[in-house]
C-alpha positions as semicolon CSV with decimal commas, in nm:
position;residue;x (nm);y (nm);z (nm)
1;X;1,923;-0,715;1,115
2;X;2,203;-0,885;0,952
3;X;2,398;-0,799;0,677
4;X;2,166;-1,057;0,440
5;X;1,875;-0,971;0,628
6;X;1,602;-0,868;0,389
7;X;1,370;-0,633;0,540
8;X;1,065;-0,747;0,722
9;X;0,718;-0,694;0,476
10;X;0,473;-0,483;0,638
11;X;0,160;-0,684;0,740
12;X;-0,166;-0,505;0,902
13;X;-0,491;-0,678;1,122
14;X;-0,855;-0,697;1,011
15;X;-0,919;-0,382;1,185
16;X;-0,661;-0,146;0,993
17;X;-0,797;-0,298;0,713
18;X;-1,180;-0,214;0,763
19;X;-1,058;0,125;0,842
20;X;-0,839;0,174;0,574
21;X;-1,176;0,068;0,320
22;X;-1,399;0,255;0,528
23;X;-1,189;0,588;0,462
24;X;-1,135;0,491;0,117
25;X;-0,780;0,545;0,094
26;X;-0,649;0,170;-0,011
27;X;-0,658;-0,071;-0,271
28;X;-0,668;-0,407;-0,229
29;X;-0,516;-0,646;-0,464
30;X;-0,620;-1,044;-0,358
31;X;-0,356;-1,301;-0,500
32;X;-0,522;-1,593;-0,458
33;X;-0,614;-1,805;-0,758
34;X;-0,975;-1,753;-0,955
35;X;-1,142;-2,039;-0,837
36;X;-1,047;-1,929;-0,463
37;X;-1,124;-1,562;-0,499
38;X;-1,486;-1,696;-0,620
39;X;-1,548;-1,921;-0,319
40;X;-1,548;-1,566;-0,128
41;X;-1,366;-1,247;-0,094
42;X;-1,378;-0,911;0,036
43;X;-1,535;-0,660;-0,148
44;X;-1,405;-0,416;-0,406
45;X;-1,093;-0,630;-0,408
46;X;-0,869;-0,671;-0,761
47;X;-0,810;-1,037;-0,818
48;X;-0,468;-1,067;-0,968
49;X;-0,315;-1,446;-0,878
50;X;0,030;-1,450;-0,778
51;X;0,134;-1,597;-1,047
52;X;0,046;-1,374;-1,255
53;X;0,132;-1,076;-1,096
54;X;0,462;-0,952;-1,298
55;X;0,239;-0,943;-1,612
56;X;-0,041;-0,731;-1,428
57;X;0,102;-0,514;-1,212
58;X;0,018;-0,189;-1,406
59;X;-0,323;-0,260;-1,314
60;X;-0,257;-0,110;-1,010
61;X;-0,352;0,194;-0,883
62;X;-0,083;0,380;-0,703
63;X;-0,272;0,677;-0,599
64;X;-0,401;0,454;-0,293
65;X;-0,204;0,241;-0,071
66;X;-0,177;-0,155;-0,172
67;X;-0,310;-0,393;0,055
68;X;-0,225;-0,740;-0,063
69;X;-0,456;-1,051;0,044
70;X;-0,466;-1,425;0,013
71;X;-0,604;-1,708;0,220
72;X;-0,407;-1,714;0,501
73;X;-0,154;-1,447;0,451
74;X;0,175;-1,654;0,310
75;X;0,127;-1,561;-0,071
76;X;0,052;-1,207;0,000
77;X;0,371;-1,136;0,155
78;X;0,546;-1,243;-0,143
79;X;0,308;-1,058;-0,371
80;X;0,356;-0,749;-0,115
81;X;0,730;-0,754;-0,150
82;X;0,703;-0,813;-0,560
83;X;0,532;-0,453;-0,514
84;X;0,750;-0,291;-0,305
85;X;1,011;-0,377;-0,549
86;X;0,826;-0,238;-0,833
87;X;0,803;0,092;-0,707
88;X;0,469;0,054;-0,514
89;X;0,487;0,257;-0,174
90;X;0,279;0,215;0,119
91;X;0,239;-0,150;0,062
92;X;0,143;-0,393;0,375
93;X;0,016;-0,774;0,301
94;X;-0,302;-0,817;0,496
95;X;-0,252;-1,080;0,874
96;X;-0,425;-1,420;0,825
97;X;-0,584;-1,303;0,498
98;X;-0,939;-1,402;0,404
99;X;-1,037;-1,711;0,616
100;X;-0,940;-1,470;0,950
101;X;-1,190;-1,261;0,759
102;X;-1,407;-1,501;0,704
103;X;-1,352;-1,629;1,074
104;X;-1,436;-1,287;1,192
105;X;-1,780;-1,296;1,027
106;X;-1,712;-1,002;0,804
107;X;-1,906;-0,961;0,492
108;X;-1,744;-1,128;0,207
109;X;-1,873;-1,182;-0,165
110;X;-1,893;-1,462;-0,357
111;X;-1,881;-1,486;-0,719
């Protein structure tokens, strides 16, 4: 790493994911936009957009770990790394986000 190097952001698969839910033990924060998040998302997710993320970010829980999703994983590392420097720990943004969700035929909802 050089010395301007910012540190890499976490990112996790599908799998770690599902596991993650299944054990209860993560919260998962989806920054895509409103009209996105209703075309289908995973459930129990908190729909914050990015953009609007430094006005919600108390909404958080931080007794979980934060998994951050989008559509294809770009926005999510931002929003990931806006958390990380907010005092969030734990935080990972989620590997192809929801259309490799969607692409794995996992369950999603739609709103």
């Amino acid at each position: 790493m050089g010395l301007f190097s910012k540190p890499q952001m976490p990112e996790i698969g599908l799998e770690e994911l599902e596991c993650l839910m299944t054990a209860d033990s993560v919260t998962i924060v989806d920054v895509r936009e409103e009209w996105e998040y209703r075309r289908a998302h995973v459930a129990g997710v908190i729909n914050i957009p990015l953009g609007r993320l430094p006005l919600r970010y108390l909404e958080i829980p931080k007794d979980k770990r934060v998994m951050v999703i989008c559509e294809h994983g770009n926005r999510s590392l931002v929003g990931a790394e806006f958390l990380v420097r907010n005092g969030f720990e734990g935080v990972a943004s989620v590997k192809g986000g929801t259309m490799a969700w969607l692409a794995s035929r996992r369950p999603v909802e739609k709103d």
